[in-house]
NUTOR-611204 format. One record per residue: x, y, z of N, C-alpha, C in turn; residue in one letter. Coordinates in steps of 0.001 Angstrom, whole numbers, plus 500000, padded with zeros to 6 digits. Layout:
! NUTOR-611204
XYZXYZXYZA ...
***
This chain:
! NUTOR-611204
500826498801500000500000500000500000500865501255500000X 501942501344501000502830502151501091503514502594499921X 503924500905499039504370501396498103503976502088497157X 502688501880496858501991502275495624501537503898495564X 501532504286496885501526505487496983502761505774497567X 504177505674497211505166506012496982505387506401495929X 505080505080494874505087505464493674504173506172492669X 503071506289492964502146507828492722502891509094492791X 503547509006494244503646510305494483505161510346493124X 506060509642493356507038509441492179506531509802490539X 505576509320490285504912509597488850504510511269488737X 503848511644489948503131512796489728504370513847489951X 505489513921490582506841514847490333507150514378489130X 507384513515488745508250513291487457507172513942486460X 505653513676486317504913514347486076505077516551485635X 505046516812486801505173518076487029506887518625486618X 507542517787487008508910518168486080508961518197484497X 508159517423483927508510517304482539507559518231482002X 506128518609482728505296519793482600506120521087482462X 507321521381483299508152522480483604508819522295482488X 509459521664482125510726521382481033509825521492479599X 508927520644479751508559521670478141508161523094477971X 507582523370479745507147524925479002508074525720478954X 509214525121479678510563526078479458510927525904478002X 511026524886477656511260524653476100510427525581475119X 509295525518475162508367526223474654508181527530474856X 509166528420476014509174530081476217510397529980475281X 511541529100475901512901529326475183512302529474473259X 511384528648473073511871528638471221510482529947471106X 509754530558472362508661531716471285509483532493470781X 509046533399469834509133533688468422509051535142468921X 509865536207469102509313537923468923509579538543468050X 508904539565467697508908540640466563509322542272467013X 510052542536467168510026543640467373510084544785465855X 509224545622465762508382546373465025509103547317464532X 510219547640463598511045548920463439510058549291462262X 510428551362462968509015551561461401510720553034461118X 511285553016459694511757553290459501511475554606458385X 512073555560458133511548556677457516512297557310455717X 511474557266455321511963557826453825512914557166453240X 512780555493453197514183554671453225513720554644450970X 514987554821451053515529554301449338515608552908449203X 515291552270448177515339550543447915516462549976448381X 517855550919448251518987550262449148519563550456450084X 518422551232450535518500552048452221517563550728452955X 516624550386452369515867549505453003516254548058452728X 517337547904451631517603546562451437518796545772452263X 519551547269452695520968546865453783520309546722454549X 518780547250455105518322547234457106518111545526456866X 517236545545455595516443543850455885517647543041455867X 518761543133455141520040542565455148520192542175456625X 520818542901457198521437543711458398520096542426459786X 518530542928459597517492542382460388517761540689459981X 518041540102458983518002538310458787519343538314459085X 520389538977459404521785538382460036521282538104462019X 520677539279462064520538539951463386519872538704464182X 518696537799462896517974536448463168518676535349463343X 519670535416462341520626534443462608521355534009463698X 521758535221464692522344535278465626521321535339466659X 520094535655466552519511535381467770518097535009467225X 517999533460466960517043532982466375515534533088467060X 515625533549467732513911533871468281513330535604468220X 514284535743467788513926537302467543514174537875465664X 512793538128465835512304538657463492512620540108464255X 512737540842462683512456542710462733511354542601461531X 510584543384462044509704543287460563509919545135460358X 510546545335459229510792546584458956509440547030458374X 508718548524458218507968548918457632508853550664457385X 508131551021456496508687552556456238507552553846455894X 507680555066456324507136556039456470507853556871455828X 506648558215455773507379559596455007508579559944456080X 509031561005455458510144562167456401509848563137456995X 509577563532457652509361564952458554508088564785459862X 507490565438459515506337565752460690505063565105460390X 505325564104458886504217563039458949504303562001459415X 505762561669459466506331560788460292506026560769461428X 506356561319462024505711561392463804504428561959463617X 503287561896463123502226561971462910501768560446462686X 501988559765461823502100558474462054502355557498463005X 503645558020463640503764557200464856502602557498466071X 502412558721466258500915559136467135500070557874466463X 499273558068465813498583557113465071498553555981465338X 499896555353465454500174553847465912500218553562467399X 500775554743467922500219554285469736498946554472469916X 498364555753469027496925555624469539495962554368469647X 496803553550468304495920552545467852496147551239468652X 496815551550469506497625550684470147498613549361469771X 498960549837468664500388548935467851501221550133467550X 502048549974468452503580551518468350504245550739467540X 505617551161467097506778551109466931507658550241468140X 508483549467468178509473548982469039510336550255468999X 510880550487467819512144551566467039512103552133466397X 512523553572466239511832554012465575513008555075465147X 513149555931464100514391556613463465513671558013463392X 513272559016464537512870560638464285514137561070464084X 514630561816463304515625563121463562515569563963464672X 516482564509465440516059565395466248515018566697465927X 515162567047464508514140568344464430512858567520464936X 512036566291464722510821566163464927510347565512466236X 512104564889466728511995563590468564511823564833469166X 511205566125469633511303566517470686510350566513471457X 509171566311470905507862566515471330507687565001472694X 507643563939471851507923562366472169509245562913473624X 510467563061473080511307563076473770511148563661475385X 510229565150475157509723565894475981508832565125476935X 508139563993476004507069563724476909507310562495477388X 509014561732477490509182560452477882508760559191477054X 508320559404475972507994558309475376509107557293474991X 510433557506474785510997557266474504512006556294475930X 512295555223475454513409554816476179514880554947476554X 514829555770477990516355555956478030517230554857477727X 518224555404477275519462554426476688520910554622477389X 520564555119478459521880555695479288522559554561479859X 521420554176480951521712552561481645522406551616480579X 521955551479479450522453550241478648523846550741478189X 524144551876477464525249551895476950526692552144478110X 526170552641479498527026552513480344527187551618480666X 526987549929480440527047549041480691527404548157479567X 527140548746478834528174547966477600529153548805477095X 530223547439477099531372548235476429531563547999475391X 530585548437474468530494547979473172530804549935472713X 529504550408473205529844551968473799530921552527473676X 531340552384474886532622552717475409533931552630474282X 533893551320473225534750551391472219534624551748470962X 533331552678470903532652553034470045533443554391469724X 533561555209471011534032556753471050532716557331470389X 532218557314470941530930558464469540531868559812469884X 531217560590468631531432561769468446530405562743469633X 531379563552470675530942564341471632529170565150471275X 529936565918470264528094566612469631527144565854468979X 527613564307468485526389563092468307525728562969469595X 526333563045470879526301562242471993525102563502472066X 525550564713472298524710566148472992523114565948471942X 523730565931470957522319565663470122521013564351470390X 521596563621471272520844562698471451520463562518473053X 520635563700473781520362563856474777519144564713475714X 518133564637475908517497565420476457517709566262477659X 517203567081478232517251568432479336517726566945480564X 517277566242480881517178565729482162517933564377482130X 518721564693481120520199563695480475519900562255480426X 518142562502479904517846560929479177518660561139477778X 519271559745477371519695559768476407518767558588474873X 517612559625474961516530558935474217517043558487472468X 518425558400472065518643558159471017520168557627470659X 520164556342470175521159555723469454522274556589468784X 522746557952468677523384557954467857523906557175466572X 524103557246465260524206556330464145524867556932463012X 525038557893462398525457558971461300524616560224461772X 526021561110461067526256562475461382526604563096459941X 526425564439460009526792565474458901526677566887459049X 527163567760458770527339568911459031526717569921457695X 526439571154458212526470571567456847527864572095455668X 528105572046454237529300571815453837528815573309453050X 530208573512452561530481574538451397530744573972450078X 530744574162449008531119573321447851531410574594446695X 532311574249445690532303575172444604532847574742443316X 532178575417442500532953574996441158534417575876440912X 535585575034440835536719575415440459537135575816439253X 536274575528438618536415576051437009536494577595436762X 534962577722437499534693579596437668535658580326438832X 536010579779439521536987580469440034538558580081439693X 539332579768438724539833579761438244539901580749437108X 538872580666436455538139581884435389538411583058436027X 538076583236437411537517584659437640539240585275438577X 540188584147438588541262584539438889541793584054440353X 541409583245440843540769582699442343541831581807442258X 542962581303443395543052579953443884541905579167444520X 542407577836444977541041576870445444541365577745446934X 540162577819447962539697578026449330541002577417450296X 541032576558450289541732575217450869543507575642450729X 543607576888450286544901576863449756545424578683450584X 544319579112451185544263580802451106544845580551452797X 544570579505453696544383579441454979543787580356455668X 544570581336456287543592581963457341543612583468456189X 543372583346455563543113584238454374541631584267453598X 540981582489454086540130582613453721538839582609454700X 538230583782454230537821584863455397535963584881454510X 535096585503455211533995586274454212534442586818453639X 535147588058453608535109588572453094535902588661451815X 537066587197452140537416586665450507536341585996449507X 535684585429450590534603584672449661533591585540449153X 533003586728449264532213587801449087533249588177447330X 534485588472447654535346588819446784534808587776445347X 534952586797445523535025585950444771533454585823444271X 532930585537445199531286585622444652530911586421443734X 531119588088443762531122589319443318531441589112441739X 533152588635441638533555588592440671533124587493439717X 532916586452439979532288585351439571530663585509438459X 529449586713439518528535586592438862528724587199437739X 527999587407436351527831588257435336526489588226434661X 526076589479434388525031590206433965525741590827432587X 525371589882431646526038590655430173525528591549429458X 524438591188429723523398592323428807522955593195429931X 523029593402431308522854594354431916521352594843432086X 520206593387432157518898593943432136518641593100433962X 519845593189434693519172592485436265519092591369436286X 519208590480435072518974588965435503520021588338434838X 520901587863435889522470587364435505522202586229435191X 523556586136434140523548584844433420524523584011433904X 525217584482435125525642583450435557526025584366437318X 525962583391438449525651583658439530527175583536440491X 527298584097441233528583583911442391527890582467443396X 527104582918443834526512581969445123524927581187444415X 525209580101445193523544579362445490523142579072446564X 521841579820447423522136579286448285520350579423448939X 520103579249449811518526579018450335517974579895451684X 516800580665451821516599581385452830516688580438454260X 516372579213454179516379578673455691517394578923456401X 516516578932457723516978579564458864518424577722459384X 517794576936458653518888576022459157520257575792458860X 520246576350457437521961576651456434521906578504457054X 521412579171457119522050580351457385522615580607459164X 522009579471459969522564579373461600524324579358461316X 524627578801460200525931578657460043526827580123459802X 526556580613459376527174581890459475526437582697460941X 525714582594461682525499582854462657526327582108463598X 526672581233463171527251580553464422528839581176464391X 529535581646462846530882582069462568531268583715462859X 529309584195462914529221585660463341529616585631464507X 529433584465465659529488584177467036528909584632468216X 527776583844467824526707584215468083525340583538467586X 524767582262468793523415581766468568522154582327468918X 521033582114468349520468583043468293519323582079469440X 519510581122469458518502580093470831519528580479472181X 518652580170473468519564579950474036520218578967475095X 519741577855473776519923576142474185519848575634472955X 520176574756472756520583573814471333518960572675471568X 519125572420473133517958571208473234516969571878474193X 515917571724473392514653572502473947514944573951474773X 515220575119473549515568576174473888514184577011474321X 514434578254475435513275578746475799512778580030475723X 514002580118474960514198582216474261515224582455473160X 514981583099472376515735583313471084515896585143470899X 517324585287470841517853586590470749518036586554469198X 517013586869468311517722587473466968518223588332466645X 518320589359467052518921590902467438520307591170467786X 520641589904467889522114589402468943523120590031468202X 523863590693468062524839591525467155525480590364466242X 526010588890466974526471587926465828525372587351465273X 524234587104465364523456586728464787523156587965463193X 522813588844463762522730590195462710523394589926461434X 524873589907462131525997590035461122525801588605460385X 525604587324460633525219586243460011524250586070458986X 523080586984459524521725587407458331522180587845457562X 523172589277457980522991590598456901524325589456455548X 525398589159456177526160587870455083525230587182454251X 524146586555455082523435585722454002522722586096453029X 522022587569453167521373588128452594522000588404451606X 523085589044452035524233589849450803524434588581449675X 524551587742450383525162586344449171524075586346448324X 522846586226449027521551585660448522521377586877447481X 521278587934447219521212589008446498520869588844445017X 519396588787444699519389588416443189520767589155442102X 521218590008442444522586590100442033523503589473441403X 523833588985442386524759587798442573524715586308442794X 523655586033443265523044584706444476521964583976443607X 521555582997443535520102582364443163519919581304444122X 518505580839444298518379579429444630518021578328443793X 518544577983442834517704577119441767519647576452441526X 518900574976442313520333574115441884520682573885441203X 519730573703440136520140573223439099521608574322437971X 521034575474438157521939575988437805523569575746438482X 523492575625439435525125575021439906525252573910439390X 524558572765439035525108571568438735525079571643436755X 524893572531436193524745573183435096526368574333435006X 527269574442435930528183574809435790528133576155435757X 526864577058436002526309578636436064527033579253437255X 527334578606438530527085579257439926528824579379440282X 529477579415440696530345579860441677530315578993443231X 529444579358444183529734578386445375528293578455446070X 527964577090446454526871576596447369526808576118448547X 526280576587449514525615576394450613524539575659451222X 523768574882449980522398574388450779522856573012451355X 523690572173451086524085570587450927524613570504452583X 523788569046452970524723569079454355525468567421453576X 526134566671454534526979566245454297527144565510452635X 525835564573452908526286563612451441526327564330450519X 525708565728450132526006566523448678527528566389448668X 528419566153449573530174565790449114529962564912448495X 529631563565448773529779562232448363529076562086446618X 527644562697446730527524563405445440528264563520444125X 528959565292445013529793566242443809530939565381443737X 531415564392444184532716563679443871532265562819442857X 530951561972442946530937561164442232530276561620440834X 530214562973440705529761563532439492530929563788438796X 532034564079439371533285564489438879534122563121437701X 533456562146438287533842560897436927532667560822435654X 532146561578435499531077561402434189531583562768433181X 531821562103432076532047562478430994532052564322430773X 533409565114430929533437566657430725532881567111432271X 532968566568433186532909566889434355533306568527434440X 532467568777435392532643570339435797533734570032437097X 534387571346437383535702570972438474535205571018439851X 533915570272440275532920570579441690534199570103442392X 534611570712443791535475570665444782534011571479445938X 535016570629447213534091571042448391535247571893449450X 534874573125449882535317573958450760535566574244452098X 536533574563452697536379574421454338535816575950454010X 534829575978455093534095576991455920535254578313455757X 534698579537455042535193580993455582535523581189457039X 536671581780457557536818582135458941535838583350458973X 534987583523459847534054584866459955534364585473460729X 533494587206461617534281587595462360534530587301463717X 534029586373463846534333585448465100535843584717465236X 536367584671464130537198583807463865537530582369464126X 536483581788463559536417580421463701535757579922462093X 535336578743462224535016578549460399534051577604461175X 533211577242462127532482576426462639531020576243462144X 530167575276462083529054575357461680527730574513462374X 526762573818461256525576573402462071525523571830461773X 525443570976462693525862569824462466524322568799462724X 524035567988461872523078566925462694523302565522462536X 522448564973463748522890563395463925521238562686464095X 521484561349463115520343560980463116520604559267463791X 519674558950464215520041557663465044518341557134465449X 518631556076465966517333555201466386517049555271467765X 515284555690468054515132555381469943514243554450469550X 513811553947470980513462552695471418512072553300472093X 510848552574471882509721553329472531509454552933473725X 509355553820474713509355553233475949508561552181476784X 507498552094475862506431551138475989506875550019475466X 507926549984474765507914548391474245507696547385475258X 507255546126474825507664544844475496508694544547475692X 509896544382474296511361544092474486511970544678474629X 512063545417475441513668546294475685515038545596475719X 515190544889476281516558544097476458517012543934474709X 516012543452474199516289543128472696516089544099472009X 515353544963472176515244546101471180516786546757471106X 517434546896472258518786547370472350519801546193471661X 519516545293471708520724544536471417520203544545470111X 519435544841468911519346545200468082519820546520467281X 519658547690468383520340548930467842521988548763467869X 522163547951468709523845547691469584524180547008468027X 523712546023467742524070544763466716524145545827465042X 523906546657464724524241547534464223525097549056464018X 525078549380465038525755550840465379526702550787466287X 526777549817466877528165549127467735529044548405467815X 528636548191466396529486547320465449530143547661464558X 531802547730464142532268548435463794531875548262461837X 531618547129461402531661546731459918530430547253459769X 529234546874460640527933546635460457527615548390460281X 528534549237461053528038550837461415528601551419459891X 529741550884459277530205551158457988529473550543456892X 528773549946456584527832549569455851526171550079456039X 526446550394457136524948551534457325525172552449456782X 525974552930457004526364554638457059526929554790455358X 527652553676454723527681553954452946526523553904452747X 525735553384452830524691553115451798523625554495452314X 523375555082453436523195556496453839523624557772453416X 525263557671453054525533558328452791526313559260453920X 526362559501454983526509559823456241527672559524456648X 528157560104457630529376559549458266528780559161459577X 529654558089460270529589557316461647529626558088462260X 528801557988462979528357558928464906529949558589465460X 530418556921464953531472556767465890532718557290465534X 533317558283466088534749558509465828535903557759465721X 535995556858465823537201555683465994536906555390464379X 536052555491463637535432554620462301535515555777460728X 536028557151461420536091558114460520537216557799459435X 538510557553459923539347557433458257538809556079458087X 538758555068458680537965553702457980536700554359456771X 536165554699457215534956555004456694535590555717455137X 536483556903455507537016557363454651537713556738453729X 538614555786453808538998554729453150537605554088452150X 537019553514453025535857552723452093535007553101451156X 535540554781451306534524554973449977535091554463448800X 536387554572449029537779554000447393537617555241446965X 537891556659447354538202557827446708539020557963446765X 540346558747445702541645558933445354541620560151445286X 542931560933445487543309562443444563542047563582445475X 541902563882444074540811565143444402539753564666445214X 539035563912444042537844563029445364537853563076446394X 538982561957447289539143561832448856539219563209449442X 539998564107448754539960565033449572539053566053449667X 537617566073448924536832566616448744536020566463450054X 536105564577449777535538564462451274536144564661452467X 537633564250452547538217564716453781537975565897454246X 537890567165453530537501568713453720535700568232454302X 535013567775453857533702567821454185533690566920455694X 534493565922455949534630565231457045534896566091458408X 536242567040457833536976568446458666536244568827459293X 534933569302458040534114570268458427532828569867459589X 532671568398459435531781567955460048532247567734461688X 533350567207461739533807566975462926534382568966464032X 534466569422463435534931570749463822534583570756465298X 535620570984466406535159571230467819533946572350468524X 533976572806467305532924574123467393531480574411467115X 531515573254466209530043573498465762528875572869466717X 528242573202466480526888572938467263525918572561466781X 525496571913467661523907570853467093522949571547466328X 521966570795465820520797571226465144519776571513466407X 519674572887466571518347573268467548517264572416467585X 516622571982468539515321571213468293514763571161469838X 513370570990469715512501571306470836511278572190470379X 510426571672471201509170572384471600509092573981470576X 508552573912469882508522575498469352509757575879467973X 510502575078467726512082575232467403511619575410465914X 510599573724465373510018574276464017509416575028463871X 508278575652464669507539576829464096508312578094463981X 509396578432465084510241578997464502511268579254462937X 511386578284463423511895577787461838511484578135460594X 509995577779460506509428577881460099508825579068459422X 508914580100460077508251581866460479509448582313459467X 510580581959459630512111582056458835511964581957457780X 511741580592457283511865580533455800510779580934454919X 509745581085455730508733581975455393508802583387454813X 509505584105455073509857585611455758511018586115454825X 511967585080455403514036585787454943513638586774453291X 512937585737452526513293585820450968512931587801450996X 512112588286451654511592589344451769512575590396451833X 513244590020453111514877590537453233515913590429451899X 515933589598451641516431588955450532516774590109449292X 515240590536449005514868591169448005514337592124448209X 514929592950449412514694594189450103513345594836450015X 512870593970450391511233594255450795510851595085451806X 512115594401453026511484594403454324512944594554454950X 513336595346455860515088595996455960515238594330457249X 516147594328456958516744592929457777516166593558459492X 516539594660460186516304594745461393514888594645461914X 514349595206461188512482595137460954511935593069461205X 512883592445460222512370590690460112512975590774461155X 513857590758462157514654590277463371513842590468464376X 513447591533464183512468591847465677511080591111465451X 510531591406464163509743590087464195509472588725464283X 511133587927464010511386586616464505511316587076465835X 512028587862466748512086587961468303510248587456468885X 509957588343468895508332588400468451507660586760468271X 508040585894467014507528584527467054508069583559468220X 509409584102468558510268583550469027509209583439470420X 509016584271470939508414584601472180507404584048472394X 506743583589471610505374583318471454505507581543471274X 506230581251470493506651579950470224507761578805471024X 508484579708471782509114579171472760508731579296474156X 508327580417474400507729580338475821506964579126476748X 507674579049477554506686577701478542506560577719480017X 
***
């Protein structure tokens, strides 16, 4: 009798053990998805991620990415609203800082501080200091991956300044100043027939307030007064002034147009709108048949005396709501912390690596020689510069922005006297940043 309910009780553990062991078996092999919704991707922007997502499977076979893709800008995060509302978010998700601030502001996002101080994947990464600031919020959540970076660049055709009597930029050193480049612009445009509408231009360049911060920043002098979620804006600022009244002068139907095409038509003299990959671009235009002599420029010293400019970094956060966090990170990690994997993102982007340790690698891999490489090396210079400063963003930052490019062309074309638009940005400023 004893025995038999010995051995009951024996059946019913062995029982309940093998109950345990399969369902452990059966958590170990479930299956997760974590949800990346990715933005404005090109066929081989989206064909390296899915690449990149079935290696990522390989190595950790219970975890898919199912990539999906969205517009660029502020429909983008209009969309993502949409998807939490609906209650299917994003795991990951790729805002730029102009549009993460809102999200960022409001915590949605998963800090990433804890994880990367704990991996030394990080740590041998070196990111670039102003990637790092750019991906940081007021209360030093660090709601974003850093991943590629770019600055804004200068570029010019060497042909016309050769024509017009000019060495290359790159050659003047601390000679090359505004007010050499003004020189050159000047001489460059021509009006042959003398009826106001030149037939060929010094400058190209665009009223936004986001390429003209750059000569504000060389005037010395920002016109926020915070890079991340700023809460007052001095346009009036004497270096800011002097940054407008430069841009304006360039911009000068005169001399200036905005229509690219004419620069890549061999019309223009030197451009301003391109942030980083327009290098990668004008180099690779330079091998097609009667090539124009496109070379890219280090930055004018202004009267600040510095040649510094406006830099941005785009990278992936993690939504704070996810289910997987542990994995959602070892997914951003398994890409951007990886030294091959971050160089094969970042070519096919176009971009340079957030990580500094990966810059002449990177440079190497494009296989540029001669002029080329150094077109980009100058655009690399320019990007890394100790001086420059982030892309403003926060609460109010686009509508600002916004009020700008709205407005400048007015100045532009002396509508409206530059001090008159300043006090009226002050004015939006106030209204739009205030909190």
């Amino acid at each position: 009798m004893n025995h038999r309910r010995s051995n009951g009780k024996r059946i019913a553990l062995l029982l309940a053990l093998a109950l345990l062991v399969l369902s452990a078996a059966a958590h170990a092999q479930e299956t997760i998805t974590l949800r990346h919704y990715k933005f404005n991707a090109r066929a081989d922007q989206l064909a390296i991620l899915e690449q990149l997502a079935e290696e990522f499977h390989q190595l950790h076979p219970h975890i898919r990415i199912d990539i999906s893709t969205g517009p660029e800008g502020p429909e983008y995060e209009e969309n993502v609203k949409v998807m939490l509302a609906g209650g299917v978010p994003p795991d990951i998700t790729e805002f730029y800082t102009g549009i993460a601030s809102a999200m960022a502001g409001a915590g949605q996002f998963l800090d990433l501080r804890p994880y990367v101080e704990a991996d030394p994947r990080w740590a041998a990464a070196q990111m670039t200091p102003a990637a790092v600031e750019s991906s940081t919020w007021l209360d030093g959540t660090l709601f974003m991956l850093p991943a590629v970076m770019g600055a804004n660049i200068l570029a010019y055709n060497g042909d016309l300044l050769a024509e017009a009597g000019f060495d290359h930029p790159s050659r003047l050193g601390d000679g090359w100043t505004w007010e050499t480049m003004m020189q050159m612009v000047q001489s460059i445009a021509r009006d042959d027939n003398a009826d106001g509408a030149p037939e060929r231009w010094g400058n190209m360049g665009r009223v936004g307030l986001a390429r003209i911060l750059t000569y504000m920043v060389q005037g010395g002098q920002f016109p926020f007064n915070s890079y991340v979620a700023p809460t007052s804006a001095d346009f009036l600022a004497p270096g800011v002034q002097e940054g407008a009244r430069f841009a304006a002068n360039l911009l000068h139907p005169s001399i200036g147009t905005s229509n690219y095409n004419q620069f890549i038509q061999g019309n223009v003299g030197f451009i301003w709108i391109g942030i980083f990959p327009f290098s990668v671009e004008l180099a690779r235009l330079r091998f097609e048949p009667n090539a124009i002599d496109y070379r890219v420029s280090p930055w004018p010293i202004g009267p600040a005396g510095n040649r510094s400019t406006v830099m941005e970094t785009r990278g992936w956060q993690i939504m704070k709501d996810t289910r997987y966090p542990d994995d959602a990170y070892e997914w951003l990690a398994f890409v951007h912390l990886n030294e091959e994997r971050a160089l094969r993102y970042a070519n096919v982007h176009g971009w340079i690596p957030a990580s500094s340790r990966l810059h002449l690698t990177w440079l190497d891999s494009l296989g540029f020689t001669g002029v080329e490489r150094e077109m980009i090396n100058t655009a690399l210079e320019a990007t890394v510069d100790p001086g420059n400063v982030p892309t403003p963003f926060g609460p109010g930052v686009l509508e600002v922005t916004s009020a700008w490019d709205r407005s400048f062309a007015d100045v532009v074309a002396e509508k409206v006297p530059l001090e008159t638009f300043l006090e009226q940005m002050n004015e939006v400023a106030k209204q739009q940043l205030a909190r």
